[in-house]
C-alpha positions in Angstrom: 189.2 88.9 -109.0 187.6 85.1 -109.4 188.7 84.3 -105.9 186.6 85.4 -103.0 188.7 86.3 -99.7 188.7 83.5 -96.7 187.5 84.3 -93.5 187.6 82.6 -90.3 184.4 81.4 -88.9 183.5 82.4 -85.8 184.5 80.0 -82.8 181.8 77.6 -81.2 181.2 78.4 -77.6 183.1 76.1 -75.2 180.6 73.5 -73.7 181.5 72.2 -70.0 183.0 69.3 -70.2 180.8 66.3 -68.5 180.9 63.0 -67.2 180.4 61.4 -70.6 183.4 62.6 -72.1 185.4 60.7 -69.5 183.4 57.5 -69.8 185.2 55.9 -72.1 188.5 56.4 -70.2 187.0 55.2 -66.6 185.6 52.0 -68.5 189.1 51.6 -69.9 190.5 52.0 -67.3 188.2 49.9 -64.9 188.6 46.9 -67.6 192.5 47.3 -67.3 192.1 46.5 -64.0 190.2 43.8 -63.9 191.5 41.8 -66.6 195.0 42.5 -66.3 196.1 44.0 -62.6 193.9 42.1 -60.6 194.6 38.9 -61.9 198.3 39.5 -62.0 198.9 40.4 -58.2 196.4 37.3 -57.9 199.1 35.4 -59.2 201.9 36.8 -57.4 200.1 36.3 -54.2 199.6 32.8 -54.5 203.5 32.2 -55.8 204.5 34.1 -52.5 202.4 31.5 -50.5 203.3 28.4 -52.2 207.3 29.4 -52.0 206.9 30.3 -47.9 205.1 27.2 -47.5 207.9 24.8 -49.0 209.6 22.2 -46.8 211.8 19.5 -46.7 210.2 16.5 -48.9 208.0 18.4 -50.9 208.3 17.2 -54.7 208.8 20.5 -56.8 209.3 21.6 -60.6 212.2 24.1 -60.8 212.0 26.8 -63.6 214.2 24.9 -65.9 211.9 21.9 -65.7 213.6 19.4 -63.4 211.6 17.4 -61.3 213.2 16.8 -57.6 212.7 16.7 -53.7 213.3 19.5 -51.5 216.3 17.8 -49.1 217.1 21.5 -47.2 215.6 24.9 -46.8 217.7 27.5 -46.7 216.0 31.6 -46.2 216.6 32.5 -50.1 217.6 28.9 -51.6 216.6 25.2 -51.4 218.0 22.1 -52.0 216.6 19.8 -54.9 217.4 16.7 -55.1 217.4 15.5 -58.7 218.1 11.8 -58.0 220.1 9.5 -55.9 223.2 11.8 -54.7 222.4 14.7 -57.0 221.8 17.6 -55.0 221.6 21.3 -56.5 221.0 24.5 -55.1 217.9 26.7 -56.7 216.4 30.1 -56.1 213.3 29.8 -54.1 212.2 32.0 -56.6 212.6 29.4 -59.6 210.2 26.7 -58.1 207.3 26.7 -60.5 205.3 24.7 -58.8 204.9 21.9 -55.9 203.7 18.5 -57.1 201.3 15.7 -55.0 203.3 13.7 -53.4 204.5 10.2 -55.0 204.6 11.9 -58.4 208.1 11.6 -59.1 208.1 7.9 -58.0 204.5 7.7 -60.9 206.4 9.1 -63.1 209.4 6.6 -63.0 
């Protein structure tokens, strides 16, 4: 008797759905890209380059951090030399990067 009954209220009319409800998702998206893709495959590219372009002599760092000269090229592996008669085997794909040459001797 102190309670009044509930009723629903009517539904709103559906609106079309425009371009500025997806704005926030194509700028979202569109900074994703940039920031984060783009820059990325960037990367890989260059890493790609830098391991089909190594040769004999070229001073490398390996991923583990050792400092050595490339003494053979194989098609998935190189050889490093770490010093006088120390030879290992790496991945291609652990050479971080390929130093000027003469640093190794610099940094002696």
């Amino acid at each position: 008797m102190f309670i009044s009954n509930a009723y629903a209220e009517a539904a709103a009319p559906v609106q079309g759905a425009g371009i500025m409800d997806f704005l926030p998702l194509v700028v979202l998206v569109a900074v994703f890209y940039f920031f984060i893709l783009r820059p990325q495959s960037k990367r890989a590219k260059e890493q790609k380059a830098m391991i089909e372009a190594l040769q004999r002599g070229d001073e490398v760092v390996t991923g583990g951090g050792e400092l050595g000269r490339i003494s053979k090229v194989f098609e998935q592996y190189v050889g490093v030399e770490l010093a006088e008669n120390v030879e290992v085997t790496v991945q291609k794909s652990s050479i971080q990067a390929v130093l000027p040459k003469g640093t190794i001797k610099s940094i002696k």
